[in-house]
N, C-alpha and C positions, 0 to 999 in steps of 0.2 A: 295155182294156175296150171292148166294141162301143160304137158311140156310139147305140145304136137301144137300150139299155140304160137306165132311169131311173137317170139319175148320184144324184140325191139320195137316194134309196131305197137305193140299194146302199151309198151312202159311207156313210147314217147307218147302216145296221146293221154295216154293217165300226165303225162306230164306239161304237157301244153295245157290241158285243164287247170292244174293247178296254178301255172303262174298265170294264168285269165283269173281267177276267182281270189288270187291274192296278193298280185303287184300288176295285176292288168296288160291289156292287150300290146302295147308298145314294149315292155320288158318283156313276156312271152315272145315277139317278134326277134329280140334281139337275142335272147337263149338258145332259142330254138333253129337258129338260123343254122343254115348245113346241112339239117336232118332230115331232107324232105327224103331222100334219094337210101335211107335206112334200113336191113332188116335184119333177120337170122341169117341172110345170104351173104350180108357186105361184109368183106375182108375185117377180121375182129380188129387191127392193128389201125383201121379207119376209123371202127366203135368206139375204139378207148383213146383213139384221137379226139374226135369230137367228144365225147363224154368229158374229160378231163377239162378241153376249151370251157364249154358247157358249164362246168360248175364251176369256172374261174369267172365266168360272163357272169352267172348267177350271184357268186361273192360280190362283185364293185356294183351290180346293181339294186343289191336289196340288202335293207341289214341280216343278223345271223338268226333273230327271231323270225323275222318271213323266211329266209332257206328252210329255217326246220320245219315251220309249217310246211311249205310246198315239198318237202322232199318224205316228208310223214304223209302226207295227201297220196302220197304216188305209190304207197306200202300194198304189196297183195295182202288180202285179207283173210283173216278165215271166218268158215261160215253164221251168220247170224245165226241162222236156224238152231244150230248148235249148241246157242248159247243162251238160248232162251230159258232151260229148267234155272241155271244160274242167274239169269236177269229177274223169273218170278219170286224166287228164293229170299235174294235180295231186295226185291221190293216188299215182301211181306213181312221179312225181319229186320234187314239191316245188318245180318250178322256178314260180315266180311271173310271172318275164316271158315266159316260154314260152305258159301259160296267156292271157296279156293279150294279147299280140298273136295268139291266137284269136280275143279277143273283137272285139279291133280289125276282122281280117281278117273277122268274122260281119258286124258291123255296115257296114262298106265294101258287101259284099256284099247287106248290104240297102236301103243304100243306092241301088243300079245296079238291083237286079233286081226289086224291090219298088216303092219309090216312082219306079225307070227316073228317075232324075234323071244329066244331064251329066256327063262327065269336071270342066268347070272348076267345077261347080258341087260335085261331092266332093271335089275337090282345096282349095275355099272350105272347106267344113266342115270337114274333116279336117285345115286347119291352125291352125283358130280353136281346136282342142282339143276340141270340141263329140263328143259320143256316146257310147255302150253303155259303153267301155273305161276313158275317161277318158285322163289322162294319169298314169303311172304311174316316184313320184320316192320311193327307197327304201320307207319302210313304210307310205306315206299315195298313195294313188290323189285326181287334183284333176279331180272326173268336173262337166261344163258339160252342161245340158240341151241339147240341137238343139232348134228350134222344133217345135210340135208340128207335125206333118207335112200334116196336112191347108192349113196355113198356111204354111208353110217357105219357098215363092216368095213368097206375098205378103209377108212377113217381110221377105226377102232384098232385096226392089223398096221397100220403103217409106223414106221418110227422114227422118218424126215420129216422134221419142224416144216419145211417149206413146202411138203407136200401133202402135210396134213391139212396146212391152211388152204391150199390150191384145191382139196375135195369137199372144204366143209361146208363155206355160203351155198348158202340155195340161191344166189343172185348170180345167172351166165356171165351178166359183164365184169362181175367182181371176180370168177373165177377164172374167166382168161385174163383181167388185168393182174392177179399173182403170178400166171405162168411167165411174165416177163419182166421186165426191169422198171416197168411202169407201175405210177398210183393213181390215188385219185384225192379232192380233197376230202377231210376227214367228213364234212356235211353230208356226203351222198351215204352215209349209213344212216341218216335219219329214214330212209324209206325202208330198211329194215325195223328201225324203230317204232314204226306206224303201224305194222303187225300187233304189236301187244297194245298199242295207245289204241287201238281198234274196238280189240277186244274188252277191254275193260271198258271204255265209253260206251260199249252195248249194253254189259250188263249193269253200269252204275247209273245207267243213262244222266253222263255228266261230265264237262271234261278233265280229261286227266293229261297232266304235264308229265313225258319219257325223257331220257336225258341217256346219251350214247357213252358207257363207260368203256369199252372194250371192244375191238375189233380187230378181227383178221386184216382190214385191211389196213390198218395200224402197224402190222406185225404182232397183235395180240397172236394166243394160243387161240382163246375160244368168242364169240359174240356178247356179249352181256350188255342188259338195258335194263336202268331203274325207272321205275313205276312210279311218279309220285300220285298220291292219291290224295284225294279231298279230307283232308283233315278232318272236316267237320261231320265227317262221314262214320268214323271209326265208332263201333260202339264196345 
């Protein structure tokens, strides 16, 4: 998502969506209540007020399998389009690491050509496990965020634990709620998670079950989300 985009405005209505389409109109009324008045403008100390209420209101009204759904629904995406030579690939074969080391080989490449970052500096990342592909160990993909990009050197040069974590979500509100004393509950990283359950549901056209291992805002070091994939899939 452009960053010239009001992140707040956009998340909460990706997020009013999804609790309409999966604990309905009266729960969405009561989540959402507060946020009308929202945006990139409002005092962030306000944001991570209501955000934090928000996913407490979320918790007592739905169990932990709807949170994840609706907080995976609210994931920015990345492009279908992109991922179409992977989707035909895998419909003509089925070969699953065929397909991953596309994504691998896309991601490399945008790597070089995109953010024009170093030989040793993708050869850094691409062996921390970090990016698009993830690392892929029979029917579970163990996909690491890369720092968000506009950050990724400072990231890479810094050597405070707490201010590594404070550059590295590509999520605004996660990254002003490390700048303070505040959290959030551990649920709201499933819409990080819905980035890769995205991806893969495009190209297997099928659903795939992510599970939140690791988070910054945990106090993990780095992001990590297992992939589980349809077994009956594997060839």
């Amino acid at each position: 998502m452009s960053e010239t985009v009001d992140f707040e405005s956009y998340w909460l209505k990706k997020f009013a969506r999804c609790l309409d389409e999966t604990a309905g109109p009266d729960t969405r009324q009561q989540v959402m209540a507060g946020s009308e008045s929202l945006s990139d403008q409002t005092d962030r100390s306000e944001v991570i007020a209501w955000s934090k209420a928000a996913m407490e209101r979320l918790a007592s009204l739905v169990d932990e399998e709807q949170a994840r759904t609706i907080m995976t629904g609210c994931a920015c995406q990345y492009g279908k389009e992109n991922l179409q030579p992977m989707r035909q690939v895998y419909a003509e074969t089925g070969d699953l690491e065929r397909v991953h080391r596309m994504l691998q080989e896309k991601f490399e490449g945008f790597l070089a050509d995109t953010l024009q970052l170093g030989e040793p500096l993708i050869r850094e990342i691409v062996s921390r496990g970090w990016g698009l592909a993830g690392i892929l160990d029979g029917d579970t993909i163990r996909a690491t965020k890369i720092p968000k990009s506009g950050f990724l050197v400072e990231y890479m040069n810094e050597t405070d634990p707490d201010k590594k974590r404070q550059v590295y979500c590509h999520c605004p509100r996660i990254r002003d709620v490390l700048e303070t004393a505040e959290t959030l509950p551990a649920v709201y990283c499933y819409c990080g998670a819905g980035y890769y359950q995205g991806i893969w549901q495009e190209i297997l056209q099928q659903p795939v079950e992510v599970e939140v291992l690791e988070s910054v805002l945990q106090g993990d070091e780095v992001c990590t989300i297992a992939v589980h994939l349809p077994a009956t899939e594997q060839s």
